[in-house]
N, C-alpha and C positions, 0 to 999 in steps of 0.2 A: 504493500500500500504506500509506504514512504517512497520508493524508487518511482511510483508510480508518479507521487506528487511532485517528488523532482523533478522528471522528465517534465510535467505538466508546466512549472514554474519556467526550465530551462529554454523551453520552447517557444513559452511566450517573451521570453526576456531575449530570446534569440530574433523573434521577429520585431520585439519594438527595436533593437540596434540595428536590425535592417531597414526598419525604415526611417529611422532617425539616420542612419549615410546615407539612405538615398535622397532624403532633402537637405542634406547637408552640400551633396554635390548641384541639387537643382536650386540652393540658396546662390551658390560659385556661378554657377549659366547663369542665373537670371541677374548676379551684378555684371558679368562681363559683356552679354549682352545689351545691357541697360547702357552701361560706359558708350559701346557703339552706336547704339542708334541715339543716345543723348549728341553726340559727334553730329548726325545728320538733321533729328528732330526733336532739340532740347525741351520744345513743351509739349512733347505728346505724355498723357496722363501715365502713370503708374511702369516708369520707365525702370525699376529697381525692384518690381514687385514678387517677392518670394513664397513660399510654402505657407500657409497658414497653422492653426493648429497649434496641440501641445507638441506636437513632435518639430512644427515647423520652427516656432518661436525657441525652442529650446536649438537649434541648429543653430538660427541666427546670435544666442549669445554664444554659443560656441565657437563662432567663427570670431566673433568679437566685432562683430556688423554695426552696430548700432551708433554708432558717432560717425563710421564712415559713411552711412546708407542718410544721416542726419546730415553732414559735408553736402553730399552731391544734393540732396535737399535744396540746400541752401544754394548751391550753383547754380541747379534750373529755376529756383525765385531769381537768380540775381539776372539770369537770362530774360526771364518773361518780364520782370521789368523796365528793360532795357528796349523790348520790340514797341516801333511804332505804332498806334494805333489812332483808328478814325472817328470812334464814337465817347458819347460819352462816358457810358457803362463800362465799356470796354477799357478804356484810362483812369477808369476809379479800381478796376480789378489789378492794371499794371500799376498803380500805385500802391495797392495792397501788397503785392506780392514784393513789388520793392522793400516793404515797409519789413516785411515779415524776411524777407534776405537777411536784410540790416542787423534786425532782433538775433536771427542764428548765428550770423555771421559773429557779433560780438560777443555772445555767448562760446562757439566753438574758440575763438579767440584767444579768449579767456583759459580754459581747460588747459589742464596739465597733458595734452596728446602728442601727436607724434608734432617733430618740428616743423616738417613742409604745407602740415593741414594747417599750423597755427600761422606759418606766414603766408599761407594763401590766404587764408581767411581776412589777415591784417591788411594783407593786399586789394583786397577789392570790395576792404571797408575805406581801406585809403581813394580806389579809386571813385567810390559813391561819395567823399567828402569833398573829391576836386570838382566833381562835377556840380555840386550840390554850392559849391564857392562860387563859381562865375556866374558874374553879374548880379550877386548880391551884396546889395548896399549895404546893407546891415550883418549881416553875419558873415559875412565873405573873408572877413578878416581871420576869425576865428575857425571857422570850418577849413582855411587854408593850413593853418598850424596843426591841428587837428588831423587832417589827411599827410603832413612832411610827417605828422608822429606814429603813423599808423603803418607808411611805407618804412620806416627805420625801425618799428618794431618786427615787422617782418624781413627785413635786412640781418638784423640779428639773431633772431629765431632760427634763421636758416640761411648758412652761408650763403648755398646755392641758390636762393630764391633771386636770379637773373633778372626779374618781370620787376617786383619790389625797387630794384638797383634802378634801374633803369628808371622806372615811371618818377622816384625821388629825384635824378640827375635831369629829368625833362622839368619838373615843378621849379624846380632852384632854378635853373637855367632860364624859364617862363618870368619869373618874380625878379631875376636882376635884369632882365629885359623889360620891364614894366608892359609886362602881359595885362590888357586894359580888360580881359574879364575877369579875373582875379584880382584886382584893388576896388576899393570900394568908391563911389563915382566923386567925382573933385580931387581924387588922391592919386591920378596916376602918375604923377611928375614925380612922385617920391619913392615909387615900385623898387628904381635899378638900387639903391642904396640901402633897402630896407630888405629887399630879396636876398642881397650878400649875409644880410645878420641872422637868418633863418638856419643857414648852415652849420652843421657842426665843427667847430676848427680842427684843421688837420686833413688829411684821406679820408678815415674810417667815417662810418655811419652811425 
């Protein structure tokens, strides 16, 4: 009777680890795939969607999914709100999704995670502050500092973060050039002198 009961346990404890790898490996397709077609059609819906379930959800902490599947999250809000749109429903949903980019993005930000998620992240919360600088009278001043702090926090987060380097050396370079959308209006005769004191002395960032 106990061999019997064994065999009974073994069997089913044999099929839930079968199928706990098999949606382990359909968690794996369904982000790599998502990665690709996000490459071709960043807002088609449910581009990362995996297994469901106790079996599914248990894959996905297993794989340790859950802040990366939240990342790419945040990449197709920061996509959709960047596409032009014609109406005006339609510009209130891309300003949500902006909104809601912004919110992850500083959140992932934040986190102790790996270092190229946190300087992406720093990254193109810097690039929503540059954007969000030009042509504002009022705040432009501050949201430019703001986005020089957000590209150098992602400069040091991660060597390699290339994109960071670069988009920081276009801002500085904009601001000692008295870039007339990035001062606030009356103020642009003072850009080239005030753009040099932004930088940090020295090479480093």
């Amino acid at each position: 009777m106990k061999r019997a009961v064994v065999a009974v346990v073994a069997l089913v404890l044999a099929g839930a680890l079968a199928v706990l790898a098999h949606d382990v490996r359909r968690w794996q397709r369904a982000v790599d795939r998502g990665d690709v077609r996000f490459l071709v059609q960043p807002t088609e819906p449910g581009l990362w969607a995996g297994p469901r379930g106790s079996s599914g959800d248990l894959a996905r902490r297993l794989l340790g999914l859950d802040d990366d599947l939240e990342f790419r999250h945040a990449e197709a809000l920061f996509v959709r709100g960047h596409i032009p749109v014609s109406t005006y429903d339609l510009e209130r949903r891309r300003l949500t999704a902006r909104g809601s980019a912004v919110a992850l993005l500083e959140q992932l930000e934040a986190r102790d995670g790996p270092a190229w998620r946190r300087a992406r992240a720093a990254t193109l919360l810097g690039l929503t502050e540059f954007e969000d600088a030009q042509g504002d009278s009022d705040d432009g001043p501050a949201l430019v500092r703001r986005a020089l702090a957000s590209f150098r926090t992602a400069a040091r987060a991660d060597p390699g973060a290339d994109d960071a380097k670069a988009d920081l050396e276009l801002m500085l370079t904009l601001l000692r050039g008295g870039h007339r959308g990035l001062q606030p209006a009356g103020q642009e005769g003072a850009a080239a002198g005030a753009g040099a004191g932004l930088g940090d002395s020295g090479s480093g960032y």
